[in-house]
C-alpha positions as YAML, in Angstrom:
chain: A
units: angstrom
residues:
- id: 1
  name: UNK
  ca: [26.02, -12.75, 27.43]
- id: 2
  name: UNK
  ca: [27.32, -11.65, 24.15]
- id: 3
  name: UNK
  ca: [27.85, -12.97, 20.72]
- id: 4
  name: UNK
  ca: [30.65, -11.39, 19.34]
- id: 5
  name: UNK
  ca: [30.71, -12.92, 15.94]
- id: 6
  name: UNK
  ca: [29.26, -11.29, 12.88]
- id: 7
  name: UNK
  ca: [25.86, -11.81, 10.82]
- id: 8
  name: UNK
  ca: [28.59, -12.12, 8.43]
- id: 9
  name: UNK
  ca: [29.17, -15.67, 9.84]
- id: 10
  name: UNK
  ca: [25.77, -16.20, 10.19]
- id: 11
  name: UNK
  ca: [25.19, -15.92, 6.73]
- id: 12
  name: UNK
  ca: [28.82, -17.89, 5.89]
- id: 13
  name: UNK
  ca: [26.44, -20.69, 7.27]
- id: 14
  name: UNK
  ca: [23.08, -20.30, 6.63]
- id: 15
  name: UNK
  ca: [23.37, -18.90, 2.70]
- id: 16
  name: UNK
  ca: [22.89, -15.84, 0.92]
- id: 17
  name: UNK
  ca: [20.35, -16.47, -0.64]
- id: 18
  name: UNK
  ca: [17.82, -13.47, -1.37]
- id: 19
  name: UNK
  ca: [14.63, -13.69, -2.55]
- id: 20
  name: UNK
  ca: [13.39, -10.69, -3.74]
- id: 21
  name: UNK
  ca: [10.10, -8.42, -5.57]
- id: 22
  name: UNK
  ca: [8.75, -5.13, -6.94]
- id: 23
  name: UNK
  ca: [6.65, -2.64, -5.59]
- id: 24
  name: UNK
  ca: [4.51, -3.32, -8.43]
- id: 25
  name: UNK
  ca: [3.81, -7.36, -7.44]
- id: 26
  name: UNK
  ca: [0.59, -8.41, -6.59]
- id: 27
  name: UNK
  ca: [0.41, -8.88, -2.52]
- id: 28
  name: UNK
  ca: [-0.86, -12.66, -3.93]
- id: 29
  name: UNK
  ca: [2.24, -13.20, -6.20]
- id: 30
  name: UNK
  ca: [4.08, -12.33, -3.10]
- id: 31
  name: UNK
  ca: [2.66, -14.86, -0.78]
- id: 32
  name: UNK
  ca: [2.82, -17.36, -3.50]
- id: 33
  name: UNK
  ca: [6.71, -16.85, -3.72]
- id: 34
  name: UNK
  ca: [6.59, -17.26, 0.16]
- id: 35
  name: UNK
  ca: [5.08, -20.17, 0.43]
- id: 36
  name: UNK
  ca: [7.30, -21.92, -2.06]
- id: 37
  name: UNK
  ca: [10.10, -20.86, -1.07]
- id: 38
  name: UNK
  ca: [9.57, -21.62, 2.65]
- id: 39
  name: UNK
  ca: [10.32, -18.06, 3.81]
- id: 40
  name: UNK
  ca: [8.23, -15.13, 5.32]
- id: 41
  name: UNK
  ca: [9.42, -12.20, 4.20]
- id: 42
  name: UNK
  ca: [10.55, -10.46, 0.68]
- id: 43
  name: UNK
  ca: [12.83, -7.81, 0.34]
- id: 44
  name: UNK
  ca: [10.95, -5.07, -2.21]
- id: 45
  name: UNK
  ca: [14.15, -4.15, -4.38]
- id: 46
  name: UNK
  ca: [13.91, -1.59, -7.22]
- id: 47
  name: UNK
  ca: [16.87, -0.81, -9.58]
- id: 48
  name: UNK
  ca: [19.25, -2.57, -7.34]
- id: 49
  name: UNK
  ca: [17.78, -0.91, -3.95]
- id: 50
  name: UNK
  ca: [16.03, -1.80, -1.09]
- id: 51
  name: UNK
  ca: [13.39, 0.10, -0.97]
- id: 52
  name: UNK
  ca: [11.13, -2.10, 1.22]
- id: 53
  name: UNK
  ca: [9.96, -5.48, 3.04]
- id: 54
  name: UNK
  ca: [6.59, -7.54, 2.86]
- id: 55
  name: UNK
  ca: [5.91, -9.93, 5.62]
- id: 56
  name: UNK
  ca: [3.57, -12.62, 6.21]
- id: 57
  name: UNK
  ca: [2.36, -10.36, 8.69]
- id: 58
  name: UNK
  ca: [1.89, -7.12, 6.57]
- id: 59
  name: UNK
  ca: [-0.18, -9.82, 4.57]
- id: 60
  name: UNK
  ca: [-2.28, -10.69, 7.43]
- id: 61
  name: UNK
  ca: [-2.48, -7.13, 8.97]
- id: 62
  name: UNK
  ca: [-3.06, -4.91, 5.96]
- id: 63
  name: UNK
  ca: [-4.94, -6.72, 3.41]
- id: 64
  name: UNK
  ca: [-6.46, -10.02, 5.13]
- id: 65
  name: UNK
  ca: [-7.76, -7.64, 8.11]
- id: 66
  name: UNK
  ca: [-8.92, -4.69, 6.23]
- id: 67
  name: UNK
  ca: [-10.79, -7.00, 3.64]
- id: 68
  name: UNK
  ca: [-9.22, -6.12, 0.79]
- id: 69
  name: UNK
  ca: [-8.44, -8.37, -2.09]
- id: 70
  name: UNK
  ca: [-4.64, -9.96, -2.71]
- id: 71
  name: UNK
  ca: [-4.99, -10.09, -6.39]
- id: 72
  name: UNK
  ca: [-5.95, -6.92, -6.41]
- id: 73
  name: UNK
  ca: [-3.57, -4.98, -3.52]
- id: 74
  name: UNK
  ca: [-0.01, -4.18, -4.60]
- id: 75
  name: UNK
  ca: [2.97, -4.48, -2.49]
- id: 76
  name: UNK
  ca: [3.62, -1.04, -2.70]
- id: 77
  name: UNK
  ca: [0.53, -0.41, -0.38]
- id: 78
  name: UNK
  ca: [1.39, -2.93, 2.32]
- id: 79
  name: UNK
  ca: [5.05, -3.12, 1.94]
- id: 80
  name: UNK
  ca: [7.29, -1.56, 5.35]
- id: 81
  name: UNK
  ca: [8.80, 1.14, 4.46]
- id: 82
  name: UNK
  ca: [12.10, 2.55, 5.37]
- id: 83
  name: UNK
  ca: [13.72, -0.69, 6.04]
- id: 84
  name: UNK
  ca: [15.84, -1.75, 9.36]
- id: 85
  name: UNK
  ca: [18.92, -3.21, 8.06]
- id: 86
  name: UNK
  ca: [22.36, -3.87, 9.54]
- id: 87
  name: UNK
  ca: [25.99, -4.37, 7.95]
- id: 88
  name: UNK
  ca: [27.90, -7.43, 7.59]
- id: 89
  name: UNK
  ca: [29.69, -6.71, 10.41]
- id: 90
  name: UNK
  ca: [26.88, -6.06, 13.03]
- id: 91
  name: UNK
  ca: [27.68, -8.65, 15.98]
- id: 92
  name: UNK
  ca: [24.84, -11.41, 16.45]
- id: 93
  name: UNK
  ca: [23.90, -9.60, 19.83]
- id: 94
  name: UNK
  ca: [23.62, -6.59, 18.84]
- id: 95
  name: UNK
  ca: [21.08, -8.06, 15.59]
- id: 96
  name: UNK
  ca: [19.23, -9.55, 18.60]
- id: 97
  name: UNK
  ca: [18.62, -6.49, 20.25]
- id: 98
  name: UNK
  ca: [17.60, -4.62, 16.90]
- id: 99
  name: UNK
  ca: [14.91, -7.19, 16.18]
- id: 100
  name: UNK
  ca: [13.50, -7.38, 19.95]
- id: 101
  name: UNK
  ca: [14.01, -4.33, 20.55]
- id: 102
  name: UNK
  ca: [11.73, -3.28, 16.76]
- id: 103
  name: UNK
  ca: [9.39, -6.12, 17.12]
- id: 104
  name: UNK
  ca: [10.70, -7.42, 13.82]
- id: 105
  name: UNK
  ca: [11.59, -11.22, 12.23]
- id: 106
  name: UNK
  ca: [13.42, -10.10, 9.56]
- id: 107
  name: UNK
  ca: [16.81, -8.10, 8.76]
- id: 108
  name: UNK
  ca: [18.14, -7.88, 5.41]
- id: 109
  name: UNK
  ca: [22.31, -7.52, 5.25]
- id: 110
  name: UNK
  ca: [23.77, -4.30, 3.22]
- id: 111
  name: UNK
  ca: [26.77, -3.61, 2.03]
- id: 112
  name: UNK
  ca: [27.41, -1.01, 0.13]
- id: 113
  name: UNK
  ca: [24.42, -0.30, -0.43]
- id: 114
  name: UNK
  ca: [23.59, -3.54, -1.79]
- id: 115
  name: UNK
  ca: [21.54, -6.29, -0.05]
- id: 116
  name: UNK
  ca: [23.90, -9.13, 0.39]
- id: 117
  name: UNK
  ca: [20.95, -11.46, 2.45]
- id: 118
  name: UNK
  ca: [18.89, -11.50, 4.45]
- id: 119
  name: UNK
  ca: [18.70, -13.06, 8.72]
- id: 120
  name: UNK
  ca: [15.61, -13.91, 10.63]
- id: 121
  name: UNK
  ca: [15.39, -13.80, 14.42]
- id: 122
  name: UNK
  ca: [15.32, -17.79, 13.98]
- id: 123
  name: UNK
  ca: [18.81, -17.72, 12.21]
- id: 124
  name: UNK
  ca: [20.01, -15.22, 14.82]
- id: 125
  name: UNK
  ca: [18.81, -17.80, 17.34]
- id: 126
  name: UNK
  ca: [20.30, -20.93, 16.16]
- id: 127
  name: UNK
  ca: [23.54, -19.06, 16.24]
- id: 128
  name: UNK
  ca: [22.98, -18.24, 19.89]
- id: 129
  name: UNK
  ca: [22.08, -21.91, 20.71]
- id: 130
  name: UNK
  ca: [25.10, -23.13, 18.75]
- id: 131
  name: UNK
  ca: [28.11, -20.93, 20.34]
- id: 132
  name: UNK
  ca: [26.65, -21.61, 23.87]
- id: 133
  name: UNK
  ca: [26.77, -25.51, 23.10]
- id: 134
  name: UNK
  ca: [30.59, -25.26, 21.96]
- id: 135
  name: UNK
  ca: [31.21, -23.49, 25.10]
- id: 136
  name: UNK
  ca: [29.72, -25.93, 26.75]
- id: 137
  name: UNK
  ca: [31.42, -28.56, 24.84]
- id: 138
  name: UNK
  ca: [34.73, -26.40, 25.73]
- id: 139
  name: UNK
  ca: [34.08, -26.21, 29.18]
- id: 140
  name: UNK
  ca: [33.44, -30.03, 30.13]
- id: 141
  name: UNK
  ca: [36.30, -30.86, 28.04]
- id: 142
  name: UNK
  ca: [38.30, -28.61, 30.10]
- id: 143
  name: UNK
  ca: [36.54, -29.91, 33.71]
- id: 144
  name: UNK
  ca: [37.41, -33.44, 32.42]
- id: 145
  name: UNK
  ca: [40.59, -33.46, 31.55]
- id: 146
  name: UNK
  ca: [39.45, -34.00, 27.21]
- id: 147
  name: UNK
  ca: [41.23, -31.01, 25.93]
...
């Protein structure tokens, strides 16, 4: 199956928001930002660029793991570095494949060199689940005569 519509839509719906840090931030200023804003992952941005990504995960993996203190750990040491990004106009399937295929939750949207949001796989997913239930909506209207 494919999606052909854009992460643009995706983020038409879902908001632009982006929530973002410096290399500099403690890895526990980080996670605090995380957990009140609901998400699990911030963009690193410095001077306007993306210059890298902290994850719950990276938390998990390269600090709570290793032992090493949060309040003391800066993002620049966990942070994943180059980013994978897409462009607006990357189709939903092909976002899919990018973060299956890269074991990733997370891809932030540039344009022009400048982030314009950010998707999870979970966005990507809802998007999925709500085209096939229009076209399922589409089809029983057509089987029934409700078109």
């Amino acid at each position: 199956m494919k999606i052909y519509d854009t992460v643009r839509d995706v983020l038409k719906r879902k908001g632009q928001d982006v929530w973002s840090i410096t290399p500099d931030t403690t890895v526990y200023r980080a996670i605090e930002i995380m957990a009140d804003k609901h998400i699990g992952a911030l963009l690193v941005i410095v001077d306007g660029k993306l210059v890298g990504i902290v994850s719950e995960r990276d938390y998990a993996r390269k600090v709570v793991l290793k032992g090493r203190s949060s309040k003391e750990t800066r993002v620049a040491e966990i942070m994943t570095s180059p980013v994978i990004s897409v462009q607006p106009q990357h189709a939903v399937d092909e976002c899919m494949r990018i973060v299956t295929d890269n074991r990733i939750r997370h891809l932030p949207v540039i344009d022009d060199e400048r982030v314009i949001g950010i998707v999870s796989i979970g966005d990507l997913v809802n998007w999925i689940i709500s085209v096939q239930h229009q076209t399922i909506q589409q089809l029983q209207d057509y089987i029934t005569g409700n078109y």
